[in-house]
C-alpha positions as CSV (number, residue, x, y, z in Angstrom):
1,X,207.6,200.3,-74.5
2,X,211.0,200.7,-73.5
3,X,212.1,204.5,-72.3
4,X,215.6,205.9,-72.2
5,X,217.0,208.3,-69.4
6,X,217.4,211.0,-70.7
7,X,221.0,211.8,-72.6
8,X,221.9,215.0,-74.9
9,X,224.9,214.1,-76.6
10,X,227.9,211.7,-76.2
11,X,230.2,213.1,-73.0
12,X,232.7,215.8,-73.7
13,X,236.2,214.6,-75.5
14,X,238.7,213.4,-73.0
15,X,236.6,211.7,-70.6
16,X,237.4,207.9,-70.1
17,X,235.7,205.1,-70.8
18,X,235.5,202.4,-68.3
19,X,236.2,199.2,-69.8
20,X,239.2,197.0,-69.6
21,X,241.0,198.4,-72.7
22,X,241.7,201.7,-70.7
23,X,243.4,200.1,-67.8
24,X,241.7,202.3,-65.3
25,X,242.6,201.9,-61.8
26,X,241.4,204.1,-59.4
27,X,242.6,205.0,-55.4
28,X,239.8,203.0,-55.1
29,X,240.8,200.0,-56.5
30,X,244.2,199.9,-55.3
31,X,242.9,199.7,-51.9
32,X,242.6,196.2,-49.7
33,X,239.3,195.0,-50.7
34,X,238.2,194.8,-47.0
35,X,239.4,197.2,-45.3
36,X,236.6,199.2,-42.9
37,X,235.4,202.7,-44.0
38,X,234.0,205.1,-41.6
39,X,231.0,204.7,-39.3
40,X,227.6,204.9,-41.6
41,X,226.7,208.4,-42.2
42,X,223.1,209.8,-41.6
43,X,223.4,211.5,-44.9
44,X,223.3,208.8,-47.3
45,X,221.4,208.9,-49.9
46,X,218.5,209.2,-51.1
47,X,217.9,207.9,-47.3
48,X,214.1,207.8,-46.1
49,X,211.5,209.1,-48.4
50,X,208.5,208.1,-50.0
51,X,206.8,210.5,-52.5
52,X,207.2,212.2,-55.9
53,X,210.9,213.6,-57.4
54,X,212.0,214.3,-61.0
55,X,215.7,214.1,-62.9
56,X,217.3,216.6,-65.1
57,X,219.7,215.6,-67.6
58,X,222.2,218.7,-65.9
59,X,221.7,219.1,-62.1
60,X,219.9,222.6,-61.8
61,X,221.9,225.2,-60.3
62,X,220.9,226.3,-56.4
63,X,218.7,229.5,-57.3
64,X,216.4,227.0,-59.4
65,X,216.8,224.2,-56.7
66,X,215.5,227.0,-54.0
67,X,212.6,228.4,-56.4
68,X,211.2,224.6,-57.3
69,X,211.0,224.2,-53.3
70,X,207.7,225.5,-54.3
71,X,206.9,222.4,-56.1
72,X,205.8,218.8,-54.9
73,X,209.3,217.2,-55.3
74,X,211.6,216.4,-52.6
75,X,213.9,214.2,-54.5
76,X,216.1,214.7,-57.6
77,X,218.4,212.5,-59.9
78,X,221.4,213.8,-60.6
79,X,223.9,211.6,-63.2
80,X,227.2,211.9,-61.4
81,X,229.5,210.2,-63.2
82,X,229.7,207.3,-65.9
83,X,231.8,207.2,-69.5
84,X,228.0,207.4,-71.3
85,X,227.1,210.5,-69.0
86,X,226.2,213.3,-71.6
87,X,225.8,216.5,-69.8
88,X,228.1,218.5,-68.7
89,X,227.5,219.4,-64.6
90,X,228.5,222.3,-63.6
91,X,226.8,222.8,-60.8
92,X,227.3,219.2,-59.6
93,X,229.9,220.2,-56.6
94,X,230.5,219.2,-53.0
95,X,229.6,221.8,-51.7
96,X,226.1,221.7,-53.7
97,X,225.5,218.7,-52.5
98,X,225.3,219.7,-49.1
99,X,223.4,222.8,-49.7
100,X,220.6,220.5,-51.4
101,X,220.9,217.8,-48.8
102,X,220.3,220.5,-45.9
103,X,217.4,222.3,-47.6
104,X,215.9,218.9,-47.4
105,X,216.1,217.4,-50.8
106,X,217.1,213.7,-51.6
107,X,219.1,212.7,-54.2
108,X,219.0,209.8,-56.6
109,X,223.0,209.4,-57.6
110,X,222.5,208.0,-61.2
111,X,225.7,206.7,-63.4
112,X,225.7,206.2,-67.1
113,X,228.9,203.8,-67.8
114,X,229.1,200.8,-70.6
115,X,226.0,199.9,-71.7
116,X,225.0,196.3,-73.1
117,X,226.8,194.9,-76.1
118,X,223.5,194.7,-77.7
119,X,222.1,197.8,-76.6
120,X,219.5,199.3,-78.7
121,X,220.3,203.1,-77.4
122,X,223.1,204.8,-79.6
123,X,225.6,204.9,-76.3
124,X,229.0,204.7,-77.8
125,X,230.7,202.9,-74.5
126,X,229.7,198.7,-74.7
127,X,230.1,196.3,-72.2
128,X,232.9,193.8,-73.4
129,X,230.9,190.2,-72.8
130,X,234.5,188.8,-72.7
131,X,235.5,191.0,-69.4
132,X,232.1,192.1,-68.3
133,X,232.8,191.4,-65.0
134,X,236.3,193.3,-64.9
135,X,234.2,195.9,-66.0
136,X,231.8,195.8,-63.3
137,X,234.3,196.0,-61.1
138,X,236.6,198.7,-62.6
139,X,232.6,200.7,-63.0
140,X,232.1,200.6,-59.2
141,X,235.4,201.7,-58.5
142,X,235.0,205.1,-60.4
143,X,231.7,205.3,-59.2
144,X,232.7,205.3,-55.8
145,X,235.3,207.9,-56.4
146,X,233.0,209.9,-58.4
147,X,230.8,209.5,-55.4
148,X,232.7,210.7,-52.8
149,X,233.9,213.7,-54.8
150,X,230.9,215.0,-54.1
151,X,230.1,214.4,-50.7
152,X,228.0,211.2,-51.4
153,X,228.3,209.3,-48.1
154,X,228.8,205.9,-47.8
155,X,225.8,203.8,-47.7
156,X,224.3,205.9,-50.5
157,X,222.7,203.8,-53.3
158,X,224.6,204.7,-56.5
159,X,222.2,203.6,-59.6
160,X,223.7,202.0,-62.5
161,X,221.5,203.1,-65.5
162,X,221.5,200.2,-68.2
163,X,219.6,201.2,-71.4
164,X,217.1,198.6,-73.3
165,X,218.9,195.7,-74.8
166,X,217.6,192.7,-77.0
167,X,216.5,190.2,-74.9
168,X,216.9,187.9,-77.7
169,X,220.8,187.7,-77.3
170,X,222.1,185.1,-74.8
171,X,225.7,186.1,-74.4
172,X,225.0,189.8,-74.4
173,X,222.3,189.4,-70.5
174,X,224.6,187.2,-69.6
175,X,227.1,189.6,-69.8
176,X,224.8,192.3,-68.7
177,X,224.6,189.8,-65.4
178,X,228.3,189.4,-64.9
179,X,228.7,193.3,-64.8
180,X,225.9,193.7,-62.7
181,X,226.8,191.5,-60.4
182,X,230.2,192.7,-59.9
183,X,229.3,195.9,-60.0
184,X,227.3,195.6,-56.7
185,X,229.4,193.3,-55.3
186,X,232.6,196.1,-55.4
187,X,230.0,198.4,-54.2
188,X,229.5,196.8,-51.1
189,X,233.1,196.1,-50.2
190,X,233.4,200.2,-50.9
191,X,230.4,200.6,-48.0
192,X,228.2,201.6,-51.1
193,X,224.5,200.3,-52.2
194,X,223.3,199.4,-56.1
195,X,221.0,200.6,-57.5
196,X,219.7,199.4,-60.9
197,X,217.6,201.5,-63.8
198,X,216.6,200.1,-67.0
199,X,213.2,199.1,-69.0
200,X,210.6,196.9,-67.7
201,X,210.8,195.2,-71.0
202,X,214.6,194.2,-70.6
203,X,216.8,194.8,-68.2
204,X,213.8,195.1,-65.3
205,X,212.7,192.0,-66.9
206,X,215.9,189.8,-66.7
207,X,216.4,191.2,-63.0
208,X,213.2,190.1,-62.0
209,X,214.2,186.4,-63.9
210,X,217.6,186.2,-62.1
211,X,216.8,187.6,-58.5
212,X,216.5,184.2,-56.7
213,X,219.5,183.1,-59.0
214,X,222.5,181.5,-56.6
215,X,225.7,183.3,-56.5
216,X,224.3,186.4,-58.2
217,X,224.8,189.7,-56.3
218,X,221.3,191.4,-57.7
219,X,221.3,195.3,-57.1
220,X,219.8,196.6,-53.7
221,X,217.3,199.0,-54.7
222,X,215.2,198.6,-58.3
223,X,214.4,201.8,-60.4
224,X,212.1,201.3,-63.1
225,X,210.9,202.9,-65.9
226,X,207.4,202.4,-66.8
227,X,205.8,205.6,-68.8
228,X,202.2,205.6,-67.8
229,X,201.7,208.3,-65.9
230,X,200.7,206.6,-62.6
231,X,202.9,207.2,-59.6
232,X,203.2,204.2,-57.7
233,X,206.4,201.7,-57.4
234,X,204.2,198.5,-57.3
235,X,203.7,196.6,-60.6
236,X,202.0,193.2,-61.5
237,X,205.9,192.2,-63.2
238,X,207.6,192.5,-60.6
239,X,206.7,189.8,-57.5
240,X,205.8,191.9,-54.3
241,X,208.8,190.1,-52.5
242,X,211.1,191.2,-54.8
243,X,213.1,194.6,-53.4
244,X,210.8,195.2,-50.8
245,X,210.4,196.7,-48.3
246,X,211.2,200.4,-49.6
247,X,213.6,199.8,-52.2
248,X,212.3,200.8,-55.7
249,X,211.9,203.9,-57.7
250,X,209.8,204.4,-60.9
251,X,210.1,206.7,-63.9
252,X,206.2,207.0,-64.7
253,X,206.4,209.6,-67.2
254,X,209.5,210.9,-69.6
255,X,210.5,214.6,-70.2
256,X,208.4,217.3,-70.1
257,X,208.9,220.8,-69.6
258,X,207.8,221.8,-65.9
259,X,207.5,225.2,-64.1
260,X,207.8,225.9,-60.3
261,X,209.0,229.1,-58.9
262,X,209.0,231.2,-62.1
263,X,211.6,228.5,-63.2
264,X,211.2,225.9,-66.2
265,X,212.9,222.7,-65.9
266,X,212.5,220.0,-68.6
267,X,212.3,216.8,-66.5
268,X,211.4,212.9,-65.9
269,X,209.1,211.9,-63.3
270,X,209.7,209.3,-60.5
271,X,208.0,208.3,-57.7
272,X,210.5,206.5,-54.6
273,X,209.4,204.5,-51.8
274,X,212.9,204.3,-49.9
275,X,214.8,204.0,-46.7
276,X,218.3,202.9,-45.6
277,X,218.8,198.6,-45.4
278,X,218.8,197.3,-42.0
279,X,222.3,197.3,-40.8
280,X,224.1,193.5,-40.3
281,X,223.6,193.5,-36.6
282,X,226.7,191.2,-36.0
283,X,229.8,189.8,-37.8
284,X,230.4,192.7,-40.1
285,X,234.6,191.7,-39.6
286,X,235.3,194.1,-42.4
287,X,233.3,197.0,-41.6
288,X,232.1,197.3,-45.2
289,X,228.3,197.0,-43.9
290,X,227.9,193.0,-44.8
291,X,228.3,190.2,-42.4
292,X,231.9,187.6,-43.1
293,X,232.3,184.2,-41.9
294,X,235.7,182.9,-40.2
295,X,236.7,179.8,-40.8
296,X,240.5,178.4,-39.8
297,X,242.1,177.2,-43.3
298,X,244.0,174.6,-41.4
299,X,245.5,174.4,-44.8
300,X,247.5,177.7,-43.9
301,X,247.3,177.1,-40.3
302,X,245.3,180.6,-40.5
303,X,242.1,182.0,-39.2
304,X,240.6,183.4,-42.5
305,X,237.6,185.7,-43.1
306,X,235.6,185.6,-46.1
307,X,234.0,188.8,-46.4
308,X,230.5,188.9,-47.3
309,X,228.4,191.2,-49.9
310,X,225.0,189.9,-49.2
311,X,224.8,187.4,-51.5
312,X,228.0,185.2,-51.2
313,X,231.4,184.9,-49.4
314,X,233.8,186.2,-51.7
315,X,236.0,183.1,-50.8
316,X,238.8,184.8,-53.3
317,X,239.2,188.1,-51.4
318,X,239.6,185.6,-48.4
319,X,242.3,187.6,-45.8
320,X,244.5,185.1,-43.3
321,X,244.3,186.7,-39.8
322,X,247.7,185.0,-37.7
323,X,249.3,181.4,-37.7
324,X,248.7,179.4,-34.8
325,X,245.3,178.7,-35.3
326,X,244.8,174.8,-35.9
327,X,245.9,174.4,-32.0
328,X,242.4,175.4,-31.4
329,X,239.6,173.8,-31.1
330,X,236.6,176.3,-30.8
331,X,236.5,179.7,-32.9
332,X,233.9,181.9,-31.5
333,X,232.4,185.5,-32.8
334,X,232.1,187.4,-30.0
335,X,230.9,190.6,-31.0
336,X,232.5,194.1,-30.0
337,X,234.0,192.8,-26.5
338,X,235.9,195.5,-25.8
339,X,233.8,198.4,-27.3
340,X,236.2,199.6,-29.8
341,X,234.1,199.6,-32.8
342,X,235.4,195.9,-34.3
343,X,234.3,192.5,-33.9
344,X,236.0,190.3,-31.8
345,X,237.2,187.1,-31.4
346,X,236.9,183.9,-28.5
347,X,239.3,180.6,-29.2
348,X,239.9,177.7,-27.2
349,X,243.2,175.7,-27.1
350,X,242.7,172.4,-27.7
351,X,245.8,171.1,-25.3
352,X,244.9,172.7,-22.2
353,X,240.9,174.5,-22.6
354,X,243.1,178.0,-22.4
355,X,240.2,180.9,-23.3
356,X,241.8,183.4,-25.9
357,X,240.3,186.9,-26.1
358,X,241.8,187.8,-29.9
359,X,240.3,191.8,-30.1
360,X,239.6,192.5,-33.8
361,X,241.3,195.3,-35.7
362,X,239.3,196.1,-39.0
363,X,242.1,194.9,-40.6
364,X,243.2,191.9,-38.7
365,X,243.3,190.8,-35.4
366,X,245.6,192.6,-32.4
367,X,247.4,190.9,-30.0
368,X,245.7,187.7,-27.7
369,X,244.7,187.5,-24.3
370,X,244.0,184.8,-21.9
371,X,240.2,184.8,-21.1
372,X,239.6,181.8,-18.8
373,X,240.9,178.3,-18.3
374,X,240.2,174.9,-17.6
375,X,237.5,175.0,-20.8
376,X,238.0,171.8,-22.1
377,X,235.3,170.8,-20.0
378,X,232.9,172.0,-21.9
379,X,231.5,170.5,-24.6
380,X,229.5,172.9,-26.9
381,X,229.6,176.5,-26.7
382,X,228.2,179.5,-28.9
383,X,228.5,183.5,-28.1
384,X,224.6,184.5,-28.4
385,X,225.5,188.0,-28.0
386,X,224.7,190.6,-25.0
387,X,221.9,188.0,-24.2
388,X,221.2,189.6,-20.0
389,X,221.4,193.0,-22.2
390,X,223.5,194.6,-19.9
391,X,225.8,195.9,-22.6
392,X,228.5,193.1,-22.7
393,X,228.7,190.3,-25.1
394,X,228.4,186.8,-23.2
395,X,228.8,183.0,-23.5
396,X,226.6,180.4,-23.5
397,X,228.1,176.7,-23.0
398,X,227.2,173.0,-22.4
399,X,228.4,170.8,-19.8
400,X,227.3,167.7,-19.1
401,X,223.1,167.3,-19.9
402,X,223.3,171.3,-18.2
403,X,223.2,174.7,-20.0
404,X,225.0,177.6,-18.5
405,X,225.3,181.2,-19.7
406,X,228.5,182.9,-18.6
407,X,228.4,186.6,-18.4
408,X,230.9,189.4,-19.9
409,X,232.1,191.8,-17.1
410,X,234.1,195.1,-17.5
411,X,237.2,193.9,-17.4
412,X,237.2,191.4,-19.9
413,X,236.7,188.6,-18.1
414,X,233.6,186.2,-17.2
415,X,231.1,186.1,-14.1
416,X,231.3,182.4,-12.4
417,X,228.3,181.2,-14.5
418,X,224.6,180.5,-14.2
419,X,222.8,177.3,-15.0
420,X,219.5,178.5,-17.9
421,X,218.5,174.8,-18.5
422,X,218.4,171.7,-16.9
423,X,218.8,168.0,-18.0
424,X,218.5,166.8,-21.5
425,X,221.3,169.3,-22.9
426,X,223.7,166.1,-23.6
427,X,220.9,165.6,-26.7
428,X,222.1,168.7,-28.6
429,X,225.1,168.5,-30.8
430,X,226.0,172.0,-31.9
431,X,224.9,175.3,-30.9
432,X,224.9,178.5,-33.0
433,X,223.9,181.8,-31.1
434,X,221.6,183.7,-33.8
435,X,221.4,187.3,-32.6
436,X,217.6,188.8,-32.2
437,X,216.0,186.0,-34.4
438,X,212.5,186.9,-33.3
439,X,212.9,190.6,-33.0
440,X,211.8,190.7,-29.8
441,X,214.8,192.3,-28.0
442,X,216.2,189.7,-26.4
443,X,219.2,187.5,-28.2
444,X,218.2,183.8,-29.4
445,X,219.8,180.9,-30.1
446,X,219.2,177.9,-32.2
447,X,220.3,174.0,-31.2
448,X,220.8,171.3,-33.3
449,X,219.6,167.9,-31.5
450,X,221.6,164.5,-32.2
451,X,218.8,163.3,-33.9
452,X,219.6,166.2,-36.7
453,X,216.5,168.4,-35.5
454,X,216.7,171.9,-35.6
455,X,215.3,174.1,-32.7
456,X,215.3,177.9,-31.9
457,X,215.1,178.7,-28.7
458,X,213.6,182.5,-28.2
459,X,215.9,184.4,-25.2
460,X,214.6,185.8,-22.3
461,X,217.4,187.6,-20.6
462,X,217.6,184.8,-18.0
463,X,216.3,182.0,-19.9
464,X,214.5,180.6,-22.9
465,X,211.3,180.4,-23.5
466,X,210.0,177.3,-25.3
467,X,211.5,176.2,-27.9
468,X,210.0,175.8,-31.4
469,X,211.5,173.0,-33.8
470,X,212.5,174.7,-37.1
471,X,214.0,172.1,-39.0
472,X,215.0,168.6,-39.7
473,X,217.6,166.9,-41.6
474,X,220.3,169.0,-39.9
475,X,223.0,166.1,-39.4
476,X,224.7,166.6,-42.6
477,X,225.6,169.8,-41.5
478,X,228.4,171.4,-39.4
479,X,229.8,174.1,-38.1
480,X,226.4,176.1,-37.5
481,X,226.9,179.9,-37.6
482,X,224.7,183.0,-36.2
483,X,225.8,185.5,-39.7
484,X,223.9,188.5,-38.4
485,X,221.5,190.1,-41.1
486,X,223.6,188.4,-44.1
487,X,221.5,189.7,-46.8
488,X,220.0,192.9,-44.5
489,X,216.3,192.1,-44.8
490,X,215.6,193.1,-41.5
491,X,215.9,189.3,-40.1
492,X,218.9,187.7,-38.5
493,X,220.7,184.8,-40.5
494,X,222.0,181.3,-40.1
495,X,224.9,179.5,-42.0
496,X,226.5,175.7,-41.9
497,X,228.6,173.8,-44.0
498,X,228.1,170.5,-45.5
499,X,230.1,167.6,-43.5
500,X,230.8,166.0,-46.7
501,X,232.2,169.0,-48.4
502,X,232.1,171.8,-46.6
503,X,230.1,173.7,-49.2
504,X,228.8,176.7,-47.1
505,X,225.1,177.5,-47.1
506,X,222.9,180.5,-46.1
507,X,219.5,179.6,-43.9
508,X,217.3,183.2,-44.6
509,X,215.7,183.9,-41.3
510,X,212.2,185.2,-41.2
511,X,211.8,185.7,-37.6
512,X,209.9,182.5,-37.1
513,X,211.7,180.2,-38.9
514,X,214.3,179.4,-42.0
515,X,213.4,179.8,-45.5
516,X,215.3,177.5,-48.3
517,X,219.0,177.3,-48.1
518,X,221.1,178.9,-50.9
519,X,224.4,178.7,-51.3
520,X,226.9,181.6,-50.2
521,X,230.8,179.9,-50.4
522,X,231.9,176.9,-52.2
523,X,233.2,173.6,-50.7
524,X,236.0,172.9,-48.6
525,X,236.9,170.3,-46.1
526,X,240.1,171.6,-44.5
527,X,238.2,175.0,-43.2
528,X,236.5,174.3,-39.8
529,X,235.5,175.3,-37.8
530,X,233.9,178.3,-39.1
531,X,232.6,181.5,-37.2
């Protein structure tokens, strides 16, 4: 059976529709795509919580949140914004969203924009199948700015609520999909989280059918809407795997008036099991929250990010960072060198082994710095990250059959450096430093041998322990690259390119090895190396 949110009456007159036709542009949208927003806030929501909350069509007013502290609920939907929204919100303010947030409720944000084109709710706004994913976008933007109207801090997870559809009409999921998609996808470059309601039967159903599917951006959190009275967000139709851990909601039972306090509410159920994603780690260049790869479009003679969104590289939005860049030989993330908040950047001039320090901006890159000479004597090098953890990024580097770790100092520079492995180093092709693989506080790195075998070997502060093969077949790649947490499952990443085309492809970690690649970027054999 497939239950609706709840919705009174179309919105008031005057309130604009999000679709194409309009020409909406927000602040929002006018913005460059990648540019960073503040630090994470503490107060996103509906942050950590697991237990029982309801939704009301109009957010109740602060005397009737106060009296129904008396009830079991700690968390409440409340529909922010959206051209479908139909009740008015009066008490919907900044400054009640505070006063909610500090008496210790958490919020579901829920937004009620174009529905499916073959929707079978009586919402007058559609999704145009034709420019779904303009839509999407031009959705997310509004929602964002609807968001922080009210004091919704970034990293929040804004819900998209999509009504039951017929599952019988092709071109109207698919367009469902392209919106959906794009919709999350502009989220994320915002420094916002998706969320996505709708019917087991349909829209649930189709989420669950396309999760795995490539180049779709699927919503972060799932809230479902199953009427059966049983509070629990596990469900035999939706794969354990799937949006876990703590990321779903259900609606187990529709509206009903309730009483708590001496106040009467009429309300929806839901039962949350949530908490905040695992942050990227590393290689977050645009501070949105999702890591980017660098790659020099030699092309442009450019070093280029491609942001990411935790699904792909938006390889359109791509942003050229300086000229200059094909005299070098090396490109290496370095992490936040100089403590200043950005990602930075290591290059090595191919003429003369110069060592440029290039600090990152958010925006770009600021001006270059000589790090070291004379490195053209080194054959393979990777930046593992502070892998001594004494709070500076550092080097790691091949020389002859020899591995060496150079250390980060204060000033920038690097400590005469310190031989971690001995013979047999002249075997390994390419290394790629992969952040805390294993989880076990100390950085890791993995090393492709010339035979195409993949190993990790697990950090030690001073060393490595064994290492543990983790693949094979690895010679038709190139360009190895530690992404952080690319998709923020809690488990650091690896990506490579193909030799033969440069199609890039994301390795899932799982702490102990690599699941099955999928592809994030699409193929190109002038941009290398990457980073």
């Amino acid at each position: 059976m497939d239950q609706p949110r709840r919705f009174r009456s179309h919105p008031p007159a005057g309130r604009v529709a999000i679709a194409a036709a309009t020409g909406l542009v927000s602040a929002i949208a006018l913005a460059a795509p990648w540019a960073p927003p503040a630090a994470a806030d503490p107060g996103a929501q509906p942050g950590t919580y697991t237990g029982p909350g309801f939704d009301a069509c109009t957010a109740p007013s602060s005397a009737t949140m106060q009296a129904w502290l008396e009830s079991p609920y700690r968390a409440l939907g409340i529909y922010f914004g959206g051209n479908n929204r139909a009740c008015t919100q009066p008490n919907l303010t900044a400054e009640w969203v505070t006063e909610q947030q500090a008496a210790g409720w958490h919020l579901m944000p829920i937004y009620l924009g174009p529905q499916a084109s073959c929707t079978t709710s009586n919402k007058r706004y559609r999704i145009d199948d034709t420019q779904a994913a303009v839509q999407g976008r031009a959705a997310a933007d509004d929602a964002v700015v609807q968001a922080q109207a009210i004091g919704l801090a970034r990293e929040s997870v804004l819900i998209y609520d999509m009504e039951a559809y017929a599952t019988g009409n092709a071109t109207c999921r698919a367009g469902v999909y392209a919106f959906l998609s794009a919709w999350t996808a502009r989220l994320h470059d915002h420094g916002y989280l998706s969320g996505f309601y709708s019917s087991m039967s349909s829209g649930v159903a189709d989420q669950v059918a396309n999760y795995t599917a490539a180049g779709y951006v699927r919503p972060d959190y799932l809230d479902f809407a199953r009427w059966d009275n049983v509070a629990t967000v596990t469900d035999s139709a939706i794969p354990a795997a799937y949006w876990s851990p703590h990321r779903r909601i259900k609606q187990y039972r529709g509206g009903h008036d309730e009483t708590w306090g001496g106040v009467t509410v009429n309300v929806d159920n839901d039962y949350l099991d949530v908490a905040p994603l695992p942050s990227a780690r590393f290689a977050d260049f645009t501070g949105n929250g999702w890591s980017d790869v660098l790659g020099v479009a030699r092309s442009l003679d450019a070093l280029v990010v491609y942001p990411g969104n935790g699904t792909v590289l938006q390889m359109s939005a791509s942003q050229p960072m300086g000229t200059g860049w094909t005299a070098m030989n090396a490109v290496l993330r370095i992490g936040d060198r100089n403590g200043d908040g950005h990602e930075d950047v290591l290059a090595r001039q191919a003429s003369n082994g110069d060592l440029w320090f290039h600090p990152g901006t958010g925006s770009g890159l600021g001006d270059r710095t000589r790090a070291g000479a004379g490195w053209n004597t080194v054959r393979e090098m990777t930046a593992p990250g502070d892998f001594n953890r004494d709070g500076y990024p550092d080097l790691i580097a091949v020389q002859g059959a020899n591995l060496y770790l150079y250390r980060s100092t204060a000033d920038g520079q690097f400590t005469p450096r310190v031989q971690i492995g001995t013979g047999g180093w002249d075997a390994m092709s390419e290394l790629a430093g992969v952040g805390d693989f294993d989880r076990d506080g100390y950085t890791d790195m993995v090393a492709r041998s010339t035979n195409g075998n993949l190993y990790l070997y697990p950090g030690r502060g001073n060393g490595f322990a064994a290492r543990k093969q983790v693949g094979t077949g690895w010679g038709a790649m190139r360009d190895l690259v530690g992404v952080g947490d690319f998709n923020r499952d809690g488990y650091t990443d690896l990506a490579a390119a193909t030799t033969s085309s440069g199609v890039i492809y994301l390795y899932p970690g799982t702490g102990t090895g690599l699941r099955a690649r999928v592809q994030i970027g699409a193929g190109s054999t002038s941009r290398t190396p990457l980073a």
